[in-house]
GUDODO-365320 format. One record per residue (C-alpha): x, y, z; residue in one letter. Coordinates in nm, 4 decimals, padded with zeros to 6 digits. Layout:
% residues N
        c1        c2        c3  torse
         X         Y         Z      a
...
//
This chain:
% residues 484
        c1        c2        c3  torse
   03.0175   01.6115   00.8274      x
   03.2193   01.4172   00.5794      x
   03.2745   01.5125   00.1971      x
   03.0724   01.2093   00.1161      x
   02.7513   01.2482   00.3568      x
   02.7078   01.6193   00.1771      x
   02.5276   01.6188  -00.1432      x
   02.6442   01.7974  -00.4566      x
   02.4646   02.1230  -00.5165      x
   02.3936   02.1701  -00.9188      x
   02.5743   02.4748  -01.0757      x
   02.3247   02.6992  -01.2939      x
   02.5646   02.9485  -01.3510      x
   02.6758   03.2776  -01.1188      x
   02.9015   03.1098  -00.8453      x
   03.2327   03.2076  -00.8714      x
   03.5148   02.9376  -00.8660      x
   03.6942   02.8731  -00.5558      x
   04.0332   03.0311  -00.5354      x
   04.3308   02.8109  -00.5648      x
   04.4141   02.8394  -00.2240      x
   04.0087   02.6944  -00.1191      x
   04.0880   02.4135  -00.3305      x
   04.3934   02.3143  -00.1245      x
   04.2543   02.3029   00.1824      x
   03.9624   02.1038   00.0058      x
   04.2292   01.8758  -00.1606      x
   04.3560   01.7279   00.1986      x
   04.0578   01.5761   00.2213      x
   04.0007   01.3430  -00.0752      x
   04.3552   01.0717  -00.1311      x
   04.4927   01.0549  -00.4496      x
   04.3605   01.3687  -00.6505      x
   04.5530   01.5935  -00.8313      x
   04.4645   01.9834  -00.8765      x
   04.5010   02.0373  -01.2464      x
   04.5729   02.3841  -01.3715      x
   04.4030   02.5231  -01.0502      x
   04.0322   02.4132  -01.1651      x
   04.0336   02.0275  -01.1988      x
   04.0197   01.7207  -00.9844      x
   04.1901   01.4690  -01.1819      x
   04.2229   01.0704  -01.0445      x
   04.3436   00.7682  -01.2214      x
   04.1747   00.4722  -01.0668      x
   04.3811   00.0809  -01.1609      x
   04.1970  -00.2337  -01.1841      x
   04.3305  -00.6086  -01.2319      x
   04.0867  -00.6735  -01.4924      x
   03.9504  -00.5018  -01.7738      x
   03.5307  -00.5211  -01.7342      x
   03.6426  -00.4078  -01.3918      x
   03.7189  -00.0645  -01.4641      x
   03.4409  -00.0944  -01.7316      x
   03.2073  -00.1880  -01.4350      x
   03.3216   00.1357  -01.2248      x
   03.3211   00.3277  -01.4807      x
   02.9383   00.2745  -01.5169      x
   02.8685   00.3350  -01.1545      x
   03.0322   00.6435  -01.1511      x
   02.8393   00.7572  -01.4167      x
   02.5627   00.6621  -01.2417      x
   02.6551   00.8349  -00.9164      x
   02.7213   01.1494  -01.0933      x
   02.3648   01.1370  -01.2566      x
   02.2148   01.0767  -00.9190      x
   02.3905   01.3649  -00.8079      x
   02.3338   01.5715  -01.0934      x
   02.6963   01.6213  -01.2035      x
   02.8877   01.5839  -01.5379      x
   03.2442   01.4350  -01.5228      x
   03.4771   01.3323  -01.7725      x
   03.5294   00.9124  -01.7869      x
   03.7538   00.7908  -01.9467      x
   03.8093   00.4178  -01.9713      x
   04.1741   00.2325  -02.0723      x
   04.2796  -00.1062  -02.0568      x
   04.2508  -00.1711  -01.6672      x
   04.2507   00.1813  -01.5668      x
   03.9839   00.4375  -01.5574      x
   04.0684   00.8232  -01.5184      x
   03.7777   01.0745  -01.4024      x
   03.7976   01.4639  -01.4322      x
   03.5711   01.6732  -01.2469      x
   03.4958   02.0243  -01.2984      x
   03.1745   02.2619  -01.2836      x
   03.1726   02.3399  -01.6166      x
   02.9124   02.6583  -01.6202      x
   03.1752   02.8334  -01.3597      x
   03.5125   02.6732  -01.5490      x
   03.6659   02.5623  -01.1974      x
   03.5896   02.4287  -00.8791      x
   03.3201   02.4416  -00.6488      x
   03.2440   02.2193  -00.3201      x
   03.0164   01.9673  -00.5063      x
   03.3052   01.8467  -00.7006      x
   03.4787   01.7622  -00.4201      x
   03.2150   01.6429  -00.2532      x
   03.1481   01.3756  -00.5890      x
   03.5105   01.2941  -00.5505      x
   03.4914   01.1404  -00.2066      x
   03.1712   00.9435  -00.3319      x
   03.3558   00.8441  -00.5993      x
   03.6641   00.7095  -00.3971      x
   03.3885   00.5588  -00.1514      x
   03.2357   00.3282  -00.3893      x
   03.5692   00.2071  -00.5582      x
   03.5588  -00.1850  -00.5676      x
   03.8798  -00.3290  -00.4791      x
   03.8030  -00.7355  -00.5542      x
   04.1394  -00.9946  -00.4842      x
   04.3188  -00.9841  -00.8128      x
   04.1461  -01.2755  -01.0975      x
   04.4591  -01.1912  -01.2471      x
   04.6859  -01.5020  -01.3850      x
   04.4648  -01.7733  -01.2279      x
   04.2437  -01.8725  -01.5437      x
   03.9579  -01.6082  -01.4441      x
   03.7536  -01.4777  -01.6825      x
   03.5315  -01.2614  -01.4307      x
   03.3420  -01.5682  -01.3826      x
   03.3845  -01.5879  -01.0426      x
   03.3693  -01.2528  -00.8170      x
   03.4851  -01.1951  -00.4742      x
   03.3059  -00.9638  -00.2990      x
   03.3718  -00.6103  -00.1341      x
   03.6879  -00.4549   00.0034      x
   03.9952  -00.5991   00.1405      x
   04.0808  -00.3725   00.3773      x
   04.3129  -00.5912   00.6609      x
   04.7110  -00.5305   00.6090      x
   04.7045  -00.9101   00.5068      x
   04.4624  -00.8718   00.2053      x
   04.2127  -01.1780   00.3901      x
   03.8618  -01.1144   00.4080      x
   03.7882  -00.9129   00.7652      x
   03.4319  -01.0658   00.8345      x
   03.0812  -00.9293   00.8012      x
   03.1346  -00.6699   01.1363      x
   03.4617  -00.5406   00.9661      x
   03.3603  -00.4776   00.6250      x
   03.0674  -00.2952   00.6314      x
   03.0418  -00.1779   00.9825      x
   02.8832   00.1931   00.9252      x
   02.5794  -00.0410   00.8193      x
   02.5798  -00.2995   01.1143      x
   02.4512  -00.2332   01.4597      x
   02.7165  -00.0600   01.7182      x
   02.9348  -00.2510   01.8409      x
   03.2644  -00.2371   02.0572      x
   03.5814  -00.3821   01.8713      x
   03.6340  -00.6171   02.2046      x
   03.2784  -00.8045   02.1589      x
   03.2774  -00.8730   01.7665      x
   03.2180  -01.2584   01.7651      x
   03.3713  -01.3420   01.3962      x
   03.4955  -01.6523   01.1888      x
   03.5602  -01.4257   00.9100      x
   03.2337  -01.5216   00.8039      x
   03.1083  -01.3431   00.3998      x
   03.2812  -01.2194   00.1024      x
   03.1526  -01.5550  -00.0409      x
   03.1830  -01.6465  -00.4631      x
   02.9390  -01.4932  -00.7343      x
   02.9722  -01.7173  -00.9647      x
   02.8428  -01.6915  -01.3173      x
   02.6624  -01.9955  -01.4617      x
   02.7570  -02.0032  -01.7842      x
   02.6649  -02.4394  -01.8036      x
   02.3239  -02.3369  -01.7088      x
   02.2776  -02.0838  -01.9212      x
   02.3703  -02.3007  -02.1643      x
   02.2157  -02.6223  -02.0899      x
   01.8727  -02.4106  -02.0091      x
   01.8852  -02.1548  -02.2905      x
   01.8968  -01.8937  -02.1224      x
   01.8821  -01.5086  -02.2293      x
   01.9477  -01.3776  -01.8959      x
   02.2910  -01.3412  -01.7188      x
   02.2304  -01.5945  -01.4341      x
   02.4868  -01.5747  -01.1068      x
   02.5038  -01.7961  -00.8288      x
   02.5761  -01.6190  -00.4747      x
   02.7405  -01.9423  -00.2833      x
   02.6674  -01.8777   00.0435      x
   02.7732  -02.2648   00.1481      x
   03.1290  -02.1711   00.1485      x
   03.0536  -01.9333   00.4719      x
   03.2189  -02.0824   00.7710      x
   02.9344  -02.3212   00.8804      x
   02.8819  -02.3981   00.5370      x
   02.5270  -02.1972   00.5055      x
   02.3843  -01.8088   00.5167      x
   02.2678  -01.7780   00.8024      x
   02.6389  -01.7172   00.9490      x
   02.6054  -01.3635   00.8179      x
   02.3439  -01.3023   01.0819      x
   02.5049  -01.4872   01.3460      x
   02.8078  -01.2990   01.3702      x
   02.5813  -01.0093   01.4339      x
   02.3704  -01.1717   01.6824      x
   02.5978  -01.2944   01.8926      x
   02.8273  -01.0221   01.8892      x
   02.5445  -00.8013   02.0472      x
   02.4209  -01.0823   02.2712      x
   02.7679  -01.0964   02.3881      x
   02.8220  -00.6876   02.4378      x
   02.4924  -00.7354   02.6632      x
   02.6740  -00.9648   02.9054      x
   02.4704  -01.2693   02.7497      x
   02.5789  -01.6241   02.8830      x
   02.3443  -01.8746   02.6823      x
   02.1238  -01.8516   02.3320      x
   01.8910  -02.0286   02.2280      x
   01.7157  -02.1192   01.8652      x
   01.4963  -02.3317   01.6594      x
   01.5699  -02.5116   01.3601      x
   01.5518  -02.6877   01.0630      x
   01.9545  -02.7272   01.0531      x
   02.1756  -02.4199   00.9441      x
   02.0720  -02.1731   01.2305      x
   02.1373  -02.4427   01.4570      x
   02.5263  -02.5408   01.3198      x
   02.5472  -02.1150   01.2641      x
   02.4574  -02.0475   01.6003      x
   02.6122  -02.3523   01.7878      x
   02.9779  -02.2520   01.6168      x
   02.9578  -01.8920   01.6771      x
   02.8559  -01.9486   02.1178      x
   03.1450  -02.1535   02.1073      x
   03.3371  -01.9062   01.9966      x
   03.2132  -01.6397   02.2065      x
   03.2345  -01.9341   02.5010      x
   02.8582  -01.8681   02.5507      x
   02.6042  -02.1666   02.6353      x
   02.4072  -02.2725   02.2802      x
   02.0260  -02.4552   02.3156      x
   01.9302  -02.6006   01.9804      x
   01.5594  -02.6953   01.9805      x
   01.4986  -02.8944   01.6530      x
   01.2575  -03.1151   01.4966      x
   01.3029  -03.5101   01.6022      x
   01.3589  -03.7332   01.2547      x
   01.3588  -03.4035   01.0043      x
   01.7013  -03.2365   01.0196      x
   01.9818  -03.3353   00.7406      x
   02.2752  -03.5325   00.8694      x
   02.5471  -03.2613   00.7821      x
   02.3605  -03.0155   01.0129      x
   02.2981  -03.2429   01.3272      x
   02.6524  -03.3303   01.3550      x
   02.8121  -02.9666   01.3213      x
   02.5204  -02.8678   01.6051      x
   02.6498  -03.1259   01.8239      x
   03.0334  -03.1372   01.7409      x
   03.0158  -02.7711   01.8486      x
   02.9108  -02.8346   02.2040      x
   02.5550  -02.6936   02.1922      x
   02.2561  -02.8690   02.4231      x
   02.0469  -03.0646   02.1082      x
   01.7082  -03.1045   02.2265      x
   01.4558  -03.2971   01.9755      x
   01.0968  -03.2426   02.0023      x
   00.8167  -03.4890   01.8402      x
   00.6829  -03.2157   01.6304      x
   00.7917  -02.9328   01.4018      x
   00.9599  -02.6252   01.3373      x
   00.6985  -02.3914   01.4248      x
   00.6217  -02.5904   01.7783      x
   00.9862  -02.5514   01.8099      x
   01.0260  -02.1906   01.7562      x
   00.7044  -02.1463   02.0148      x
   00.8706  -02.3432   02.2858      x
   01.1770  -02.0822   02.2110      x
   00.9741  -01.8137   02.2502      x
   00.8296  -01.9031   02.5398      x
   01.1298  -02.0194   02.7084      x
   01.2633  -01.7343   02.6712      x
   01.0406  -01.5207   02.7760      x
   01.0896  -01.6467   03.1569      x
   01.4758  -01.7653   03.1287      x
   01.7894  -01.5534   03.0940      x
   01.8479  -01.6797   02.6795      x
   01.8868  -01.5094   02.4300      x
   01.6960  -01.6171   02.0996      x
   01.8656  -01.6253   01.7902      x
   01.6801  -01.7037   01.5305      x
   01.5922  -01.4268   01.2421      x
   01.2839  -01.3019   01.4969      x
   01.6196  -01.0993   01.6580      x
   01.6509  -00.8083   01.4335      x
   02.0264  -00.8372   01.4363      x
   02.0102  -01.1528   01.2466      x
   01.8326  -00.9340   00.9916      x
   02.0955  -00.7029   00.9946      x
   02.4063  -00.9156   00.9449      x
   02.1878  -01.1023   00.6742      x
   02.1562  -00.7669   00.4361      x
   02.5061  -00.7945   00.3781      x
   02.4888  -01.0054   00.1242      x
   02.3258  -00.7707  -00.1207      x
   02.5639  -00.5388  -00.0346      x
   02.8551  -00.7707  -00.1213      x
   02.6404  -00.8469  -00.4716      x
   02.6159  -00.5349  -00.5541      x
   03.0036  -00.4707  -00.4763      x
   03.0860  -00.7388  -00.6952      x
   02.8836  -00.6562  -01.0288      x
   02.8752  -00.2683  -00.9840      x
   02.5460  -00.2727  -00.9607      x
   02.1933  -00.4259  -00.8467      x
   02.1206  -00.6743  -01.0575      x
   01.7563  -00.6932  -01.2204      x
   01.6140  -01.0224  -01.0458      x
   01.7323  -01.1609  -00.7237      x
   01.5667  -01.5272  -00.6966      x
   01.6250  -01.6875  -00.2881      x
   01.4177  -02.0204  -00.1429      x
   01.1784  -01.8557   00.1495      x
   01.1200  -02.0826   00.4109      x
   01.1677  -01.8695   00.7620      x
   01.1182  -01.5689   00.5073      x
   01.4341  -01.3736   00.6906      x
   01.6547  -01.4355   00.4209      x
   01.4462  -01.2407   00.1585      x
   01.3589  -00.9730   00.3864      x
   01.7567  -00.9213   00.5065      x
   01.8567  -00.9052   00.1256      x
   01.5754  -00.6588   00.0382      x
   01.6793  -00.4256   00.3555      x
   02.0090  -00.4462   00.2329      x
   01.9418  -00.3506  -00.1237      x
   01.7146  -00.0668  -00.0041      x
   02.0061   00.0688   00.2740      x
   02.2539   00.0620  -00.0777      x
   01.9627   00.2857  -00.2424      x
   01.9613   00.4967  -00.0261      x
   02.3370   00.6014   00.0098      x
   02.3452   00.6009  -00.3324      x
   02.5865   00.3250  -00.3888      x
   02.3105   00.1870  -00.6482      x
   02.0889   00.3061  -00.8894      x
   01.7975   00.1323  -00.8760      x
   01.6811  -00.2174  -00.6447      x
   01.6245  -00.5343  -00.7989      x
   01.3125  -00.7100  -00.8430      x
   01.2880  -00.9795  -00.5826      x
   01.1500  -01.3301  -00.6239      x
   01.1087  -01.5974  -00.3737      x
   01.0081  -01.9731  -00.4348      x
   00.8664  -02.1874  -00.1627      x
   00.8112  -02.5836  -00.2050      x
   00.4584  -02.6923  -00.3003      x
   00.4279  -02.8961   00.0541      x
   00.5159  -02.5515   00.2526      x
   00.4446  -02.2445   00.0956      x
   00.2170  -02.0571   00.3945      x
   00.3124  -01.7336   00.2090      x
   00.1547  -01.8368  -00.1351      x
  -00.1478  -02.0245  -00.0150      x
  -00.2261  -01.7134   00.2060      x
  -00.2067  -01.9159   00.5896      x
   00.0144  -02.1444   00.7470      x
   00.0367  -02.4782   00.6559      x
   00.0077  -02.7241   01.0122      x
   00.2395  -03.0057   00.8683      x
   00.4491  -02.9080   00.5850      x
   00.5989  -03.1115   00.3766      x
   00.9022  -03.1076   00.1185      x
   01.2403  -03.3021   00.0603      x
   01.3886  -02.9522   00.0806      x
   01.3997  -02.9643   00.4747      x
   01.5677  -02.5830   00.5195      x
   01.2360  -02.4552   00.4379      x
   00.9928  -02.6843   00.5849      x
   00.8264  -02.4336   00.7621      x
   00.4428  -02.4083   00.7688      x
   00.4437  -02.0145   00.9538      x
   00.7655  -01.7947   00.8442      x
   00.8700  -01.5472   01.1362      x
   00.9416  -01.2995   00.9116      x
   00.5965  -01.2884   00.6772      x
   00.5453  -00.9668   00.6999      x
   00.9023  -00.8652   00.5923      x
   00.8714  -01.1076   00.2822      x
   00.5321  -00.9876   00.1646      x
   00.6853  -00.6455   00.1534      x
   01.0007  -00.7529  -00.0399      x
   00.7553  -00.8747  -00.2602      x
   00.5215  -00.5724  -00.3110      x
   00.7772  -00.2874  -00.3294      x
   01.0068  -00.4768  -00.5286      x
   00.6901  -00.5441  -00.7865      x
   00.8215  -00.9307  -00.7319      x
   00.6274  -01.2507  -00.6948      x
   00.6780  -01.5457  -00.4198      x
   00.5579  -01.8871  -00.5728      x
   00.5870  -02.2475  -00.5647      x
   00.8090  -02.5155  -00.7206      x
   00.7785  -02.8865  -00.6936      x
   01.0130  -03.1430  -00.5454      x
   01.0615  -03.2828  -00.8360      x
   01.1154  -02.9275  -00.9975      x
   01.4014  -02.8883  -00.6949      x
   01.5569  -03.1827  -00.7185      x
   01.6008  -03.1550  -01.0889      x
   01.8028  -02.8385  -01.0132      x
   01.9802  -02.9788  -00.7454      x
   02.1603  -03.1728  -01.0201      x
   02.1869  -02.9282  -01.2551      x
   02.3523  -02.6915  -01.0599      x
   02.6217  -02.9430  -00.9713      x
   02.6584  -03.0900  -01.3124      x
   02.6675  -02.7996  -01.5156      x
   02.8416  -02.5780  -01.2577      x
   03.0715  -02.8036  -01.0556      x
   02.8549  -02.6509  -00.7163      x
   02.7120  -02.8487  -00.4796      x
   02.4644  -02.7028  -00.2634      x
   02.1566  -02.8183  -00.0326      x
   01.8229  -02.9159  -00.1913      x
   01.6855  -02.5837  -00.0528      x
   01.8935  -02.3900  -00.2115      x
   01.7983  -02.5079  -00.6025      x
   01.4549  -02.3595  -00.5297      x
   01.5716  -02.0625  -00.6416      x
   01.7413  -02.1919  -00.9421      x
   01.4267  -02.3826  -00.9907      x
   01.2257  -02.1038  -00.9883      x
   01.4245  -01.9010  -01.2093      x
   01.4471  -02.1875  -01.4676      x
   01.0781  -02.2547  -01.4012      x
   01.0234  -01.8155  -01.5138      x
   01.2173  -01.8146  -01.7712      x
   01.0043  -02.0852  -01.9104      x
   00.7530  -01.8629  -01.9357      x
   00.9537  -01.5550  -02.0781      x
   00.9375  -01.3805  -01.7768      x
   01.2995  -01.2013  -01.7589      x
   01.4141  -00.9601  -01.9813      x
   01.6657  -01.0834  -02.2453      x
   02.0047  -00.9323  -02.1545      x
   01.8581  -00.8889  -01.7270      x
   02.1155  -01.0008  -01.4451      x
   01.9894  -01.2406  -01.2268      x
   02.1130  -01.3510  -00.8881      x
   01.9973  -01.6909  -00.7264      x
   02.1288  -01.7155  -00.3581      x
   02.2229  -02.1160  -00.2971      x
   02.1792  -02.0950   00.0994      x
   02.3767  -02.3831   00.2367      x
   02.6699  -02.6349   00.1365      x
   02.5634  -02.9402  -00.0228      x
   02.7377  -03.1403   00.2089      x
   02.4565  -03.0309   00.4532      x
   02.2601  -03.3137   00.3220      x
   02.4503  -03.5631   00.1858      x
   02.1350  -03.8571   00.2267      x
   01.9713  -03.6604  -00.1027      x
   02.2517  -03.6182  -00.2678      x
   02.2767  -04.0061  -00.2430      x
   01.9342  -04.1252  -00.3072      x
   01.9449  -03.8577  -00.6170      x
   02.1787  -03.9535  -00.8383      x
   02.1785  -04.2523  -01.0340      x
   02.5504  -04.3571  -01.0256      x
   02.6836  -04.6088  -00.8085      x
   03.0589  -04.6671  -00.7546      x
   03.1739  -04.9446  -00.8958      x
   03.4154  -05.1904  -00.7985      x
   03.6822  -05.3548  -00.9022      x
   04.0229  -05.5374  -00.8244      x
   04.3356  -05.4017  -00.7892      x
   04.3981  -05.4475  -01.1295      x
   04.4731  -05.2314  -01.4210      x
   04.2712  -05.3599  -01.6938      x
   03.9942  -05.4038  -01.5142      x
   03.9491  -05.0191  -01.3811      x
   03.9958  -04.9493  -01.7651      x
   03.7534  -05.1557  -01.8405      x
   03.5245  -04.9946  -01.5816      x
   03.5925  -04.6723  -01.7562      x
   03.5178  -04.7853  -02.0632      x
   03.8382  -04.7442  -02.2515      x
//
């Protein structure tokens, strides 16, 4: 067993030090730590920024209270140092080595901000551990979490390690007391989340000798899943709804090479006829009712956590297909667990008034909303979301169209992001909340924004209120158009 799969063993007093020799032998297997004076582990840890350090610093003292040990922490300008000792024996037992190993195993390494106008703002998440310093995909990263795989069958387009952005202009423009972040998930490959799942999905369908997969959707899982069989050179089936998918997410389906069959109904008919096809045909489904979508999904909370060095308190998503919000809550419970984290955050999910089956209690036969990702009457994954909800002591609720649209804008004029009307339900949610003094002044919250806004350029169109205008090739006239 590893260092860091042991857990430390609190000192009361009576255990004799380990001889200098014991520590040696203990020493080869932790990088970077220095034997001081025979009875400390001493390790100076360098950061690009400042609030990084400050950052791990805090989860290390967290770690060691977990695992009820006292180090020495000592923060400097873009370096932290930690000293470890049992201090009841004045030397070195095995538990300080073991917290030494968990303490190199949860050491962020984020792309240098450094000299590029950064102020933190914007956080890259997780580790970059190819030679090259580029992002090495969802499999790569955190593969001890992901489903076994062999190295020969990872389908990847270097999908995750997306932006966490901090929205200072809505914080602003809102009033805000909270820290509000914005987890961009449109600037994954396919321009959407659901590429986190993919990757996993197909990967395994692919280790089983798979030739063709199929899916419903409302858009993103069909692009997601259409890109990623044609990189695998599988077969991809895209049942959708005829008349309700967004114009960005049509095109990438069929540009891709996948079989786009329309049905005269909606996504839950769709999803049926997947089922049931199937069931007698050699497919593979996947959409999030294949637990590996789940599992590739959960990274994302990983990769939040990573970035802030920590949970944060609130973690806002739209629920449509309700795998999202279960994926992120597995994901922050799996962190938990291995101690990476201290404590979960509470989760909130916000459906559109016209298609909320989870808040009215039943599905809803026609839904309806302008925020077509999650216009879905009967989510696959209810049961995952409702428990999100419970053991998270969250809520899932409703916002209007008008409520969603209004963020929609917001989020692109006060933030410069542009994402798909599905994915401001969180924001509007959040907004909606605090409203109502619901957050804790000082709390970190994280809204997920799903998809790309380019997704659906029709809305973005009919939204906004500004036309181009035109003019002649002419000087004074364009200044005269800009008012100047």
């Amino acid at each position: 067993m590893q260092l860091k799969e042991k857990h430390c063993v609190p000192c009361r007093g009576g255990v004799p030090p380990m001889s200098i020799e014991e520590a040696q032998e203990y020493l080869k297997e932790i990088a970077g730590w220095e034997l001081l004076e025979g009875k400390k582990l001493v390790k100076e840890f360098k950061f690009a920024q400042y609030l990084e350090g400050v950052a791990f610093a805090r989860r290390v003292g967290e770690l060691a209270e977990l695992e009820g040990h006292h180090p020495n922490i000592h923060i400097f300008y873009k370096k932290v140092r930690i000293e470890i000792w049992t201090h009841k024996v004045d030397g070195l037992t095995e538990s300080d080595f073991i917290l030494a190993a968990k303490i190199d195993d949860l050491t962020p390494q984020y792309p240098s901000l450094e000299g590029k106008g950064a102020d933190c703002a914007v956080r890259r998440a997780g580790t970059m551990e190819s030679p090259d310093g580029v992002w090495p995909g969802v499999y790569a990263r955190y593969r001890e979490y992901l489903p076994t795989i062999a190295d020969e069958h990872i389908v990847t387009l270097l999908e995750g390690g997306t932006p966490l952005v901090r929205a200072y202009g809505l914080e602003r423009q809102c009033g805000l007391s909270c820290a509000l972040y914005l987890k961009c998930e449109g600037a994954n490959p396919t321009g959407s989340f659901k590429d986190r799942g993919m990757t996993v999905a197909i990967s395994q369908a692919k280790q089983a000798s798979a030739r063709a997969v199929i899916c419903a959707s409302t858009g993103n899982t069909a692009a997601s899943a259409a890109a990623y069989a044609a990189r695998a050179g599988m077969k991809a089936f895209v049942i959708v709804p005829e008349g309700q998918i967004a114009l960005g997410k049509l095109a990438g389906s069929m540009i891709y090479g996948a079989q786009v069959i329309q049905i005269q109904g909606n996504f839950d008919q769709a999803l049926q006829i997947v089922r049931a096809i199937a069931a007698e045909y050699p497919v593979t489904v996947v959409n999030s009712i294949n637990p590996h979508r789940i599992e590739g999904q959960k990274t994302a909370a990983f990769e939040v956590c990573d970035a802030l060095g920590q949970a944060p308190d609130y973690h806002a998503l739209p629920v449509g297909n309700a795998g999202n919000i279960t994926a992120y809550w597995r994901g922050y419970s799996e962190y938990f667990a291995a101690k990476k984290i201290a404590k979960r955050p509470v989760m909130l999910g916000f459906q559109a008034e016209g298609a909320a089956p989870l808040v009215l209690g039943h599905p809803v036969e026609n839904p309806k909303t302008v925020a077509t990702a999650i216009k879905i009457g009967n989510p696959a994954s209810w049961q995952g979301a409702v428990r999100a909800r419970d053991e998270s002591g969250g809520l899932i609720t409703t916002v209007s169209d008008a409520e969603i649209l209004e963020a929609y804008k917001l989020i692109a004029q006060c933030e410069g992001i542009f994402c798909e009307p599905a994915s401001a339900a969180a924001v509007a949610g959040v907004l909606k909340l605090a409203r109502q003094d619901y957050f804790n002044p000082g709390s970190i919250v994280v809204c997920t924004l799903t998809g790309h806004g380019l997704k659906d350029p029709d809305t973005a169109l009919m939204t906004t209120p500004m036309e181009p205008i035109s003019t002649r090739a002419v000087l004074q006239e364009v200044l005269q158009a800009m008012g100047l």
